[in-house]
Predicted model as a PDB file, atoms N, CA, C, CB and O in Angstrom, pLDDT in the B-factor column:
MODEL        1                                                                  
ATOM      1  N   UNK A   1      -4.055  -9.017 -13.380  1.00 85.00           N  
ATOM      2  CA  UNK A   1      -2.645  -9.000 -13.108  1.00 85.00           C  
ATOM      3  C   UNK A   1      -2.389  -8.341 -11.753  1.00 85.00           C  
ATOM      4  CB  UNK A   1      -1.891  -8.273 -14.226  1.00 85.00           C  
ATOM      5  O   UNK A   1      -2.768  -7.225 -11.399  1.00 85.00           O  
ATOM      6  N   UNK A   2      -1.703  -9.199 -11.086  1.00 89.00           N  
ATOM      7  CA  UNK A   2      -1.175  -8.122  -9.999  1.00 89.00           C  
ATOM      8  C   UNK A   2       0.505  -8.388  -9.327  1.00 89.00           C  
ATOM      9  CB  UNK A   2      -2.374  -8.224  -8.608  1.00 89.00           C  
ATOM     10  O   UNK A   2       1.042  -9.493  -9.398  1.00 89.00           O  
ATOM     11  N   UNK A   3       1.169  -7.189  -8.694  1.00 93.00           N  
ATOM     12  CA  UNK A   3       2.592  -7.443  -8.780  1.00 93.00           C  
ATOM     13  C   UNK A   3       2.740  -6.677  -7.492  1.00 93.00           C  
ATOM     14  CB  UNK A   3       3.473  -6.926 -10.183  1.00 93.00           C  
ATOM     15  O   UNK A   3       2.003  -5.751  -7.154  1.00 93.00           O  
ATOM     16  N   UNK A   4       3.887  -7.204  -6.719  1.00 95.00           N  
ATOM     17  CA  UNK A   4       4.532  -6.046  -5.768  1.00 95.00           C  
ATOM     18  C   UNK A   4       4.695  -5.240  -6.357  1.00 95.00           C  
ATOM     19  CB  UNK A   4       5.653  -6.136  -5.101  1.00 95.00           C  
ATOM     20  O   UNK A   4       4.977  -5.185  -7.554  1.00 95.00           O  
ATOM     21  N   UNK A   5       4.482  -4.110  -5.287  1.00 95.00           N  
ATOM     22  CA  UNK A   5       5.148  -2.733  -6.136  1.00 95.00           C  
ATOM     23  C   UNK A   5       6.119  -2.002  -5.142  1.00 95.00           C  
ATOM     24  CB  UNK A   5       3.840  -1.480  -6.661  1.00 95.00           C  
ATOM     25  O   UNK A   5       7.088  -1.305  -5.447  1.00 95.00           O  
ATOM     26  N   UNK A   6       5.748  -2.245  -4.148  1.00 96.00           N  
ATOM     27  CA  UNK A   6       6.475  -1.982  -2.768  1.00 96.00           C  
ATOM     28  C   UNK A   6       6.619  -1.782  -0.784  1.00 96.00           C  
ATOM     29  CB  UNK A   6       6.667  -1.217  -3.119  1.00 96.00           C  
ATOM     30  O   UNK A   6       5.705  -1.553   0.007  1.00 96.00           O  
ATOM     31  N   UNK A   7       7.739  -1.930  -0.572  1.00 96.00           N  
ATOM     32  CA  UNK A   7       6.953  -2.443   0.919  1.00 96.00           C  
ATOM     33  C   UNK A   7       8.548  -1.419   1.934  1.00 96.00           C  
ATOM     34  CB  UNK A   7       6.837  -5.139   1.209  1.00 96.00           C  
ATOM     35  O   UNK A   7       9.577  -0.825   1.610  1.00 96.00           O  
ATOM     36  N   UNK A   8       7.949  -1.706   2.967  1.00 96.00           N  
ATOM     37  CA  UNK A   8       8.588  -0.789   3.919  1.00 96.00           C  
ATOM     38  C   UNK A   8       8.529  -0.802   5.217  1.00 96.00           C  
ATOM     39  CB  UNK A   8       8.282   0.254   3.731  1.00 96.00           C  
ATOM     40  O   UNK A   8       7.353  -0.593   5.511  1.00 96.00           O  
ATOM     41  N   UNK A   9       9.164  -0.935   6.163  1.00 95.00           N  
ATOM     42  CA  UNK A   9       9.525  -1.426   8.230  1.00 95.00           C  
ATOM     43  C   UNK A   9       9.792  -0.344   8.622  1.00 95.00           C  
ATOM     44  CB  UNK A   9      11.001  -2.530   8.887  1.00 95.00           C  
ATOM     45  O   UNK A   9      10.514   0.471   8.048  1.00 95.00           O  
ATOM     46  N   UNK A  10       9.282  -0.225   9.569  1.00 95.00           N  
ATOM     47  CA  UNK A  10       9.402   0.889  11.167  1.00 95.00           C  
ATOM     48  C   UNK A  10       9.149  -0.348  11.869  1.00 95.00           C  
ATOM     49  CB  UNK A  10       8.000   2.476  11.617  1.00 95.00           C  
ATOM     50  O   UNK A  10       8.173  -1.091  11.766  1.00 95.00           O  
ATOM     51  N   UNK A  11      10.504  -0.490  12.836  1.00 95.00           N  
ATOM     52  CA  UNK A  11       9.768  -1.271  13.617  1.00 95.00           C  
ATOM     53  C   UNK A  11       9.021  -2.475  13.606  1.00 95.00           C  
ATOM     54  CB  UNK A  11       9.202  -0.719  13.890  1.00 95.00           C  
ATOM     55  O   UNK A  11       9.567  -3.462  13.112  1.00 95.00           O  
ATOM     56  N   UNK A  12       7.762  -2.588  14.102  1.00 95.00           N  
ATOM     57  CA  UNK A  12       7.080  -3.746  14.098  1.00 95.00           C  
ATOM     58  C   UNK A  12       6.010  -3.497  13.018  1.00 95.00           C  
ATOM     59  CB  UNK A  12       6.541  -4.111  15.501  1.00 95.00           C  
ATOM     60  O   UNK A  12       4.972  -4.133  12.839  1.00 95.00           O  
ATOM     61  N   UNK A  13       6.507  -2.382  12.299  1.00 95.00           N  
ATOM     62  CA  UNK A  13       4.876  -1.980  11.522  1.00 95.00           C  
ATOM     63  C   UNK A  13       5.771  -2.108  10.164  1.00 95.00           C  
ATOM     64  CB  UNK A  13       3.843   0.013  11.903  1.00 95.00           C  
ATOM     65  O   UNK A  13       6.942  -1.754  10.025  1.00 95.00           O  
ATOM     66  N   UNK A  14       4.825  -2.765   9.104  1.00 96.00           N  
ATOM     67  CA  UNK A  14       4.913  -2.943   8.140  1.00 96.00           C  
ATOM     68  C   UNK A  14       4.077  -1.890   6.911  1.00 96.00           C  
ATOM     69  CB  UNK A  14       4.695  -4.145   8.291  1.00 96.00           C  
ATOM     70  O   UNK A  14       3.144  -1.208   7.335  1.00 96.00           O  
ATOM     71  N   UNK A  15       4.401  -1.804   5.591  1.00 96.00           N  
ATOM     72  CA  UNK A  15       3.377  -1.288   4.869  1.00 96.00           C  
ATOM     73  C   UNK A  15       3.584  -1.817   3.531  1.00 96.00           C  
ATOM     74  CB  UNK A  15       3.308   0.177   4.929  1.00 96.00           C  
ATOM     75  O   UNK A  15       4.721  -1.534   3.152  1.00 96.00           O  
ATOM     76  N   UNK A  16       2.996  -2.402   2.768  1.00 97.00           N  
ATOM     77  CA  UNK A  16       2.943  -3.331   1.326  1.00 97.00           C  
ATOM     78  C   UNK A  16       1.740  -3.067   0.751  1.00 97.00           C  
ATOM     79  CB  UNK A  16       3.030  -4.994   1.476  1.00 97.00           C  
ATOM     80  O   UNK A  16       0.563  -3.147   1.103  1.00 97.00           O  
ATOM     81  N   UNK A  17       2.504  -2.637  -0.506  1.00 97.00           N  
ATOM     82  CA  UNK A  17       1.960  -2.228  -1.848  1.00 97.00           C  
ATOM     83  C   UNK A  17       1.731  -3.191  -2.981  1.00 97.00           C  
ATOM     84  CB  UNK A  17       2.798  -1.294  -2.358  1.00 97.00           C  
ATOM     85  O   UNK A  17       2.562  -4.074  -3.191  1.00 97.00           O  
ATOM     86  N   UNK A  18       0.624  -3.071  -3.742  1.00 96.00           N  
ATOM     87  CA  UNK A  18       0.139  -4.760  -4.417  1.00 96.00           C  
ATOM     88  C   UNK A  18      -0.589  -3.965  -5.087  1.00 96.00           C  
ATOM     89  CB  UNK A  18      -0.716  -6.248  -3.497  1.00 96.00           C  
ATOM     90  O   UNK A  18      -1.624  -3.414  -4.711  1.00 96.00           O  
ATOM     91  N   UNK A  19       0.194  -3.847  -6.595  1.00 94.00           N  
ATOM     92  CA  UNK A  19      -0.557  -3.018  -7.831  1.00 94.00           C  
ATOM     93  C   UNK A  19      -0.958  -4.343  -9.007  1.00 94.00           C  
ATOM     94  CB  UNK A  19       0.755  -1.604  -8.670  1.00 94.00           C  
ATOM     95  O   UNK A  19      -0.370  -5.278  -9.551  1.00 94.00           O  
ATOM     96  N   UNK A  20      -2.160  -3.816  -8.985  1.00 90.00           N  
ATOM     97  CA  UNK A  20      -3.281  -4.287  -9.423  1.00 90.00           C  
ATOM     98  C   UNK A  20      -3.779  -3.825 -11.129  1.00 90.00           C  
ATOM     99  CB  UNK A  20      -4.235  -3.816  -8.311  1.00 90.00           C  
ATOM    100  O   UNK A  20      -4.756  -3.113 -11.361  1.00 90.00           O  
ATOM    101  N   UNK A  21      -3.124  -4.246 -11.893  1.00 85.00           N  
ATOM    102  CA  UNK A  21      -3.508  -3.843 -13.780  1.00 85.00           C  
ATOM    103  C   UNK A  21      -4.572  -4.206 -14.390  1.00 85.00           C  
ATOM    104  CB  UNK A  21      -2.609  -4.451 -14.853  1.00 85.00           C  
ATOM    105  O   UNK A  21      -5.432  -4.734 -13.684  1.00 85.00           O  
ATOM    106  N   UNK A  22      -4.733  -4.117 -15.222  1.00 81.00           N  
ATOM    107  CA  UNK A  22      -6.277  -4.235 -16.128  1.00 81.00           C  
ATOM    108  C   UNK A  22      -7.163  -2.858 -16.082  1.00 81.00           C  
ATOM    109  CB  UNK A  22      -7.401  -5.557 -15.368  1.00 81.00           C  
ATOM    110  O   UNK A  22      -6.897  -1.761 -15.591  1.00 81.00           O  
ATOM    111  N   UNK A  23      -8.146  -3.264 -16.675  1.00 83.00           N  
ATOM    112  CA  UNK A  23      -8.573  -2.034 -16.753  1.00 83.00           C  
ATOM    113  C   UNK A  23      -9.072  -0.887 -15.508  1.00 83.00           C  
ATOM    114  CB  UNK A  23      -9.490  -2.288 -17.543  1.00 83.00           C  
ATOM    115  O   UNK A  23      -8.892   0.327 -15.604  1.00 83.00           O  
ATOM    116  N   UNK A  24      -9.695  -1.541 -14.404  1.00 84.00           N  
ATOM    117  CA  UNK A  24      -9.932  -1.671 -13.214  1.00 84.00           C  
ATOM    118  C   UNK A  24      -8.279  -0.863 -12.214  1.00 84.00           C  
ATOM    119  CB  UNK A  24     -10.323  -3.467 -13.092  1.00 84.00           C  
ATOM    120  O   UNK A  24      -8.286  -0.828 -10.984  1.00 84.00           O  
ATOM    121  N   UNK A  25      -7.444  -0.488 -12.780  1.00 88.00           N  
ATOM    122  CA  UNK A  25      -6.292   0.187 -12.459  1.00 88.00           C  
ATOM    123  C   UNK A  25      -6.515   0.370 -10.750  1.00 88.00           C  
ATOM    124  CB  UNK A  25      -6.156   1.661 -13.411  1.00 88.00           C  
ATOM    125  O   UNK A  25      -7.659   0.637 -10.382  1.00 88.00           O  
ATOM    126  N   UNK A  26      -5.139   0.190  -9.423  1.00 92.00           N  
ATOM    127  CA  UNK A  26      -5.446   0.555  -8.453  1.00 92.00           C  
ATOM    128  C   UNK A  26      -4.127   0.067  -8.015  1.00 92.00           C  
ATOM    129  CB  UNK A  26      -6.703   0.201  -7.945  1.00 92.00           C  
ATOM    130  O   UNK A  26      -3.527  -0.596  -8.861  1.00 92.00           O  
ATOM    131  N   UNK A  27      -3.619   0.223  -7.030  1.00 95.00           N  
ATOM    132  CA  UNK A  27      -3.012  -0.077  -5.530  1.00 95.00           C  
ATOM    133  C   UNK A  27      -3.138  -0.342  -4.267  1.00 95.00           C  
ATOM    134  CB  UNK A  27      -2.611   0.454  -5.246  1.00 95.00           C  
ATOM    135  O   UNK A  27      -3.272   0.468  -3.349  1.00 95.00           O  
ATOM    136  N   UNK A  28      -3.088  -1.720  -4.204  1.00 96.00           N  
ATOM    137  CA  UNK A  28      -3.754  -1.572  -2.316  1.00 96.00           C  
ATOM    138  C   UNK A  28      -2.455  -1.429  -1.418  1.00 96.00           C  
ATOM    139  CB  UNK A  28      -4.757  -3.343  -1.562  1.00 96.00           C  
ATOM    140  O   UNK A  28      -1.246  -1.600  -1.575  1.00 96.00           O  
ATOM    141  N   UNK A  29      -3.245  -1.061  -0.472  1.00 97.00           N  
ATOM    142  CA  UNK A  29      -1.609  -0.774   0.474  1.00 97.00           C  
ATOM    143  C   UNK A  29      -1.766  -1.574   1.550  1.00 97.00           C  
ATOM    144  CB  UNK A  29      -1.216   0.934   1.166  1.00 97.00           C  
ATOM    145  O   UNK A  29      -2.835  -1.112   1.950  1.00 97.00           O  
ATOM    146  N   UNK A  30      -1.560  -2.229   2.136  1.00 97.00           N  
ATOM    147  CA  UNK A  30      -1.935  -3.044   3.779  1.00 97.00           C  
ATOM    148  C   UNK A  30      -0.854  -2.652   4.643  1.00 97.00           C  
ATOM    149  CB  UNK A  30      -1.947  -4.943   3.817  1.00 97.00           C  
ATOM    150  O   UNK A  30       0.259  -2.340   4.222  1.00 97.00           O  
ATOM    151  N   UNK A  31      -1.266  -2.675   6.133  1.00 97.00           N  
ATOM    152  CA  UNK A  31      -0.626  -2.089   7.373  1.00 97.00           C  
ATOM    153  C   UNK A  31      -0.292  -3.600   7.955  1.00 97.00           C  
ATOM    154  CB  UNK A  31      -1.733  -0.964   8.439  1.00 97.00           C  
ATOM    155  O   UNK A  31      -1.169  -4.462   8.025  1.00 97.00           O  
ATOM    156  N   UNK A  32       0.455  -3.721   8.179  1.00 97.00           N  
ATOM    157  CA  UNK A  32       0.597  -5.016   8.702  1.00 97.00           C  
ATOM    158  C   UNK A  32       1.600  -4.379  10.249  1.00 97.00           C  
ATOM    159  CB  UNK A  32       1.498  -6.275   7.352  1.00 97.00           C  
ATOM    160  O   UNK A  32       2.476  -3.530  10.414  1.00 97.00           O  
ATOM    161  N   UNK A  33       0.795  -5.436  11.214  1.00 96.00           N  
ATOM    162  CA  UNK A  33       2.150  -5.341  12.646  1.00 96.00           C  
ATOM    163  C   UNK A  33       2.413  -6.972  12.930  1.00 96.00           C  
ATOM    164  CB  UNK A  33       1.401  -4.400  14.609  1.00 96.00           C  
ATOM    165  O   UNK A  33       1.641  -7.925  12.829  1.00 96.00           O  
ATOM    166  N   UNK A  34       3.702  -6.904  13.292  1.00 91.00           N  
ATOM    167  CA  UNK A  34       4.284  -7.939  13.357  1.00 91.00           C  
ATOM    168  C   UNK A  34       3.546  -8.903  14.400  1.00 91.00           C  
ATOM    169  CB  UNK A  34       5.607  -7.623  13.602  1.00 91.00           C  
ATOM    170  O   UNK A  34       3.022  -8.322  15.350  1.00 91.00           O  
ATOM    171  N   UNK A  35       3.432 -10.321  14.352  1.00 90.00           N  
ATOM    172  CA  UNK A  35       2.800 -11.218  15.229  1.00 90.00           C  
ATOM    173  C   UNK A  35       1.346 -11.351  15.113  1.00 90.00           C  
ATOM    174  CB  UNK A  35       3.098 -10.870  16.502  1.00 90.00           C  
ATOM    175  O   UNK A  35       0.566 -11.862  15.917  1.00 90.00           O  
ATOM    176  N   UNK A  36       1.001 -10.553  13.444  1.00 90.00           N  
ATOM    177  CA  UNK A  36      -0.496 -10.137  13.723  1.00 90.00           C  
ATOM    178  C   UNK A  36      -0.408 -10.721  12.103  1.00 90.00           C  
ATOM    179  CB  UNK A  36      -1.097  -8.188  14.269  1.00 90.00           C  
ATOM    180  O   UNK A  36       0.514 -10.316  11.396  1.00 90.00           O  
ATOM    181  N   UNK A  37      -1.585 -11.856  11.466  1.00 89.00           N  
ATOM    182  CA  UNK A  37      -0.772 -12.508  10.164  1.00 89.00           C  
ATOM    183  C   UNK A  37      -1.921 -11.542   9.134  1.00 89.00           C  
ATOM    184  CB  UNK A  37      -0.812 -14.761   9.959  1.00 89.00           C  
ATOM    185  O   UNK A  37      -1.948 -11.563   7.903  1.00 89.00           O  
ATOM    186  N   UNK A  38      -2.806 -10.738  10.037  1.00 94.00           N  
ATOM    187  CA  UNK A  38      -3.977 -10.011   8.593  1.00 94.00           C  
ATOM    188  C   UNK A  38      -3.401  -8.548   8.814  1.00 94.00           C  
ATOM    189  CB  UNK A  38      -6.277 -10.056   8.895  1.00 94.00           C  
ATOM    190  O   UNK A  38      -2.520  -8.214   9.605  1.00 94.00           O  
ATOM    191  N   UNK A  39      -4.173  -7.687   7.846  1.00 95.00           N  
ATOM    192  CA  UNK A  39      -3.989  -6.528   7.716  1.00 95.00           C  
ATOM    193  C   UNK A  39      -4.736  -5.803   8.932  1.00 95.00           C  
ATOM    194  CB  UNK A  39      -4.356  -6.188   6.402  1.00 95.00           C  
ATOM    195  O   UNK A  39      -5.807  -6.160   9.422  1.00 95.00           O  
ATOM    196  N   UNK A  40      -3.785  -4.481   9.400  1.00 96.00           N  
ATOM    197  CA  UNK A  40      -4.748  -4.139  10.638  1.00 96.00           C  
ATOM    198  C   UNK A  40      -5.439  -2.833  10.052  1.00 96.00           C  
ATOM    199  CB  UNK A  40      -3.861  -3.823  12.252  1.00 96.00           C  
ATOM    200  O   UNK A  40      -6.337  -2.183  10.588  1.00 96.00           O  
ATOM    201  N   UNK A  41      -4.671  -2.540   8.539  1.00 96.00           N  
ATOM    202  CA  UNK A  41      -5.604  -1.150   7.413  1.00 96.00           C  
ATOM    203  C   UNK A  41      -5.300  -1.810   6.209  1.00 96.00           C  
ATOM    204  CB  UNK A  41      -4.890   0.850   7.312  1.00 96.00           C  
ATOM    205  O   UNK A  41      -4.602  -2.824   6.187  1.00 96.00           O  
ATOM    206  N   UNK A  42      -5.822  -1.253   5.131  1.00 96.00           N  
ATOM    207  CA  UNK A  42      -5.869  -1.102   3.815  1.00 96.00           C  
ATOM    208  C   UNK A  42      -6.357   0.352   3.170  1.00 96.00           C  
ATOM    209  CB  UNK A  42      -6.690  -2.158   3.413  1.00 96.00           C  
ATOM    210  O   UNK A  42      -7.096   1.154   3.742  1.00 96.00           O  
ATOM    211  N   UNK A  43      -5.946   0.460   2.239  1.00 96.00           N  
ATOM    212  CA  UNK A  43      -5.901   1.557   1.487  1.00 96.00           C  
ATOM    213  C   UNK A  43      -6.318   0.776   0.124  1.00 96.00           C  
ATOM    214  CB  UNK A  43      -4.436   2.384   1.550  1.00 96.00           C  
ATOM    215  O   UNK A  43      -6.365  -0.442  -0.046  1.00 96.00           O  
ATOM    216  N   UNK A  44      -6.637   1.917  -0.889  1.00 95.00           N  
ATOM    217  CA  UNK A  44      -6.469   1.464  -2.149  1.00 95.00           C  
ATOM    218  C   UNK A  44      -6.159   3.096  -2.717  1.00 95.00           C  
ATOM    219  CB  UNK A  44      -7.890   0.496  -2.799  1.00 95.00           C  
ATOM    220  O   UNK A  44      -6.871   4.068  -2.466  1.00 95.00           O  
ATOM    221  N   UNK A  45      -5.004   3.097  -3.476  1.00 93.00           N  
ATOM    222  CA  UNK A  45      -4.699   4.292  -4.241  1.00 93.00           C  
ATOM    223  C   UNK A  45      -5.051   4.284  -5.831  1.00 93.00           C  
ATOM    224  CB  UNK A  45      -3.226   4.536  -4.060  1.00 93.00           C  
ATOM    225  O   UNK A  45      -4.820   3.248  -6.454  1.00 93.00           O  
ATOM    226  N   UNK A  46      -5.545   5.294  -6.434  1.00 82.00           N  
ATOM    227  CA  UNK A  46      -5.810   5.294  -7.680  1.00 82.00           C  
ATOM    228  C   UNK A  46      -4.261   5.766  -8.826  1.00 82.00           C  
ATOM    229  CB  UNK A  46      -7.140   6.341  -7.696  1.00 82.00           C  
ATOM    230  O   UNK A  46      -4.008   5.260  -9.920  1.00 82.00           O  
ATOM    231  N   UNK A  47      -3.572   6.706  -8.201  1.00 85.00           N  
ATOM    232  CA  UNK A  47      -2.731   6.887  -8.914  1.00 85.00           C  
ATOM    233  C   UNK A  47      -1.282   5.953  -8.202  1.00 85.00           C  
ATOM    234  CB  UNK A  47      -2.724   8.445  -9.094  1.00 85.00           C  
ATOM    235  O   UNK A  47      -0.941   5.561  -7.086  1.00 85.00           O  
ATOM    236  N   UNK A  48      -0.766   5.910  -9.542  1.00 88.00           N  
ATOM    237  CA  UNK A  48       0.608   4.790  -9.026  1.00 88.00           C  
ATOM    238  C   UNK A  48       1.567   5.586  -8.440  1.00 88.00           C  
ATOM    239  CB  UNK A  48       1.491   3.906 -10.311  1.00 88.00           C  
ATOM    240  O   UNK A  48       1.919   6.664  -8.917  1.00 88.00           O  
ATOM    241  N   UNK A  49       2.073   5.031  -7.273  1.00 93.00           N  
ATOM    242  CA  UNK A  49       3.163   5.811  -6.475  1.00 93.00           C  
ATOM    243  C   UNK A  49       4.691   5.208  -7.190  1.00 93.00           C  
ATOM    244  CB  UNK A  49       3.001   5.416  -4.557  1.00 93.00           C  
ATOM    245  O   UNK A  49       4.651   4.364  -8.085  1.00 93.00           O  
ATOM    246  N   UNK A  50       5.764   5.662  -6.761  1.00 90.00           N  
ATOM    247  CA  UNK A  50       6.850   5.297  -7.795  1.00 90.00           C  
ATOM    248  C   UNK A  50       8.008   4.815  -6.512  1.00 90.00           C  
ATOM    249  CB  UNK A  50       7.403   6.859  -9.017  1.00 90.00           C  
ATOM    250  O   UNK A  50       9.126   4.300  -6.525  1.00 90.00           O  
ATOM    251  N   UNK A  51       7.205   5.221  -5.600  1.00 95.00           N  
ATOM    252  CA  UNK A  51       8.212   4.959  -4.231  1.00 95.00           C  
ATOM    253  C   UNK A  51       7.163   4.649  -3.200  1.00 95.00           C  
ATOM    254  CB  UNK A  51       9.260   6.418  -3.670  1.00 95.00           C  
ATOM    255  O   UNK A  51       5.934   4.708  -3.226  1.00 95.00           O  
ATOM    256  N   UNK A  52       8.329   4.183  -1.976  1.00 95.00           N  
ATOM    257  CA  UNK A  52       7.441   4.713  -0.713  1.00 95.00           C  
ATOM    258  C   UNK A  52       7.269   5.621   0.326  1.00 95.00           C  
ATOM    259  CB  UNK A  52       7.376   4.113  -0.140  1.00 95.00           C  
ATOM    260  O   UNK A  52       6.737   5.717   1.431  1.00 95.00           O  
ATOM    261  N   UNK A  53       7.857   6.173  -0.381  1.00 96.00           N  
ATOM    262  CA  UNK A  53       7.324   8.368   0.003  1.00 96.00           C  
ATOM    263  C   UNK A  53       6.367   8.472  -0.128  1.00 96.00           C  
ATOM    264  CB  UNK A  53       7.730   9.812  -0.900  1.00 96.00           C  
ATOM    265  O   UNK A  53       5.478   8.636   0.707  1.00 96.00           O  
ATOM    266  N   UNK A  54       6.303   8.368  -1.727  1.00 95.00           N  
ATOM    267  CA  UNK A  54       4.916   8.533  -2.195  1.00 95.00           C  
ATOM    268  C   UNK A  54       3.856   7.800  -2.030  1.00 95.00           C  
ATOM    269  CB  UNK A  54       4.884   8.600  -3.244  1.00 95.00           C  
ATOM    270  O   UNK A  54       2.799   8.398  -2.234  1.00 95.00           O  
ATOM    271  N   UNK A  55       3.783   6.736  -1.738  1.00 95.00           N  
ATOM    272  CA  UNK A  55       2.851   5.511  -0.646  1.00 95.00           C  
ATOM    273  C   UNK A  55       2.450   6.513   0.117  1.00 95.00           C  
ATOM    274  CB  UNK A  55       3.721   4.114   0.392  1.00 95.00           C  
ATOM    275  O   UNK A  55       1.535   7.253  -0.244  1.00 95.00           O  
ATOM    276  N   UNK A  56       3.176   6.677   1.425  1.00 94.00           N  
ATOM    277  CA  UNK A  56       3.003   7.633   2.468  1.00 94.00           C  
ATOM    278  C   UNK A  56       2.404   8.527   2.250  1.00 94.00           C  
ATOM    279  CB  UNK A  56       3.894   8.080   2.935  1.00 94.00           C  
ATOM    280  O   UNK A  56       1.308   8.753   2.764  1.00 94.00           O  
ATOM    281  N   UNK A  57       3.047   9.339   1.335  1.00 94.00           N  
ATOM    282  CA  UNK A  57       2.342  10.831   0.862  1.00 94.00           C  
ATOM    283  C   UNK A  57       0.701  10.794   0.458  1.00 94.00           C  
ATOM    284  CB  UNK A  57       3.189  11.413  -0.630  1.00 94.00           C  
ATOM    285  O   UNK A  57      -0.266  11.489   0.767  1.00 94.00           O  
ATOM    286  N   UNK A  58       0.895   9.677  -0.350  1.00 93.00           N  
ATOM    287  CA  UNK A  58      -0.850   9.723  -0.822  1.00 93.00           C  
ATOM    288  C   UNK A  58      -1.731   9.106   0.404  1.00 93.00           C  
ATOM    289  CB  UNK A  58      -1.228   8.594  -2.403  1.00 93.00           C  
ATOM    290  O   UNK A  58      -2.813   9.691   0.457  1.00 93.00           O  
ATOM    291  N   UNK A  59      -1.610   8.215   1.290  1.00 93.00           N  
ATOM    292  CA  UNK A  59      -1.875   7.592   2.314  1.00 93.00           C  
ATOM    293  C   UNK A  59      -3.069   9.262   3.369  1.00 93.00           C  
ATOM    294  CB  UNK A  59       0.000   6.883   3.016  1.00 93.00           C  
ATOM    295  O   UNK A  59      -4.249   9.568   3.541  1.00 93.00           O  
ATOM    296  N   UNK A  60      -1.337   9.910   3.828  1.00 90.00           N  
ATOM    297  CA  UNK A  60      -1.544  10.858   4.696  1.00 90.00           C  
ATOM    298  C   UNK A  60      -2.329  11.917   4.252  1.00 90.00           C  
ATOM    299  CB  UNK A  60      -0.456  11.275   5.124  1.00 90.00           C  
ATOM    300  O   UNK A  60      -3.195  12.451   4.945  1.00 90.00           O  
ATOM    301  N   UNK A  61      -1.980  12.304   2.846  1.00 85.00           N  
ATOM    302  CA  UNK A  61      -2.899  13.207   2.277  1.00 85.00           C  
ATOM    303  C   UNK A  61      -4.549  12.949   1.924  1.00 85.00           C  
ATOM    304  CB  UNK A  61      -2.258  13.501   1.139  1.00 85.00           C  
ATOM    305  O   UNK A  61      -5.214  13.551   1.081  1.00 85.00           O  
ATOM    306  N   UNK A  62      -4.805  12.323   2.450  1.00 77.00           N  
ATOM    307  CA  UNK A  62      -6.263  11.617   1.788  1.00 77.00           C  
ATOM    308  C   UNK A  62      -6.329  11.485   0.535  1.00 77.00           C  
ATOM    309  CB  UNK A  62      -7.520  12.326   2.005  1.00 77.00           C  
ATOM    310  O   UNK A  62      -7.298  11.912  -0.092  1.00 77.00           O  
ATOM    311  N   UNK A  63      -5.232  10.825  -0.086  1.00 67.00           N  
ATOM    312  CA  UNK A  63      -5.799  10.362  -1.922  1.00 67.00           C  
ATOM    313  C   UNK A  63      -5.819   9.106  -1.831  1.00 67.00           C  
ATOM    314  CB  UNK A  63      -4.741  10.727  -3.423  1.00 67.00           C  
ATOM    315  O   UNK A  63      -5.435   8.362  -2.733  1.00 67.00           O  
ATOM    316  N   UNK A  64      -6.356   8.652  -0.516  1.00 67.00           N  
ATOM    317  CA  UNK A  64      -5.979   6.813  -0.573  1.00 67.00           C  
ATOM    318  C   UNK A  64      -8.398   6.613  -0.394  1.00 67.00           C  
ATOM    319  CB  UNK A  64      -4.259   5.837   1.933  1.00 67.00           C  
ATOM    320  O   UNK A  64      -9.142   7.266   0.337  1.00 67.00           O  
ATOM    321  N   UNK A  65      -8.695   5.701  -1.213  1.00 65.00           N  
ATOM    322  CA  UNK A  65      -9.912   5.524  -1.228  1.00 65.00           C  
ATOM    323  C   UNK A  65     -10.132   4.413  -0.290  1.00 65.00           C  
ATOM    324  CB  UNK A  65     -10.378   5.356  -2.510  1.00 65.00           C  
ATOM    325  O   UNK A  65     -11.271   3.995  -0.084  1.00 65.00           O  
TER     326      UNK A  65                                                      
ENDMDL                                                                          
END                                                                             
């Protein structure tokens, strides 16, 4: 299973969240910049963020694998 979970703009920079269910539990996050059609990062978070603060927060803090 997998679902948006959430996404967010500065600018030309993008960031989208794509939570991922089953047992295998996760979140990927991708960096996207505009004019550019792949990811220029990825993340994968283990715990579910409920916003995109908390995206950020876990990102910056190193809880992103």
């Amino acid at each position: 299973m997998r679902r948006f979970l959430v996404a967010g703009q500065d600018g030309d920079t993008w960031l989208v969240a794509i939570e991922h269910g089953g047992r295998g539990y996760s979140v990927e996050v991708f960096l996207f910049i505009a004019q550019q059609p792949t990811p220029r990062e990825k993340w994968v978070l283990l715990d579910r963020p409920t916003n995109l603060a908390e995206v950020v927060r876990q990102i910056s803090h190193g809880k992103a694998a």
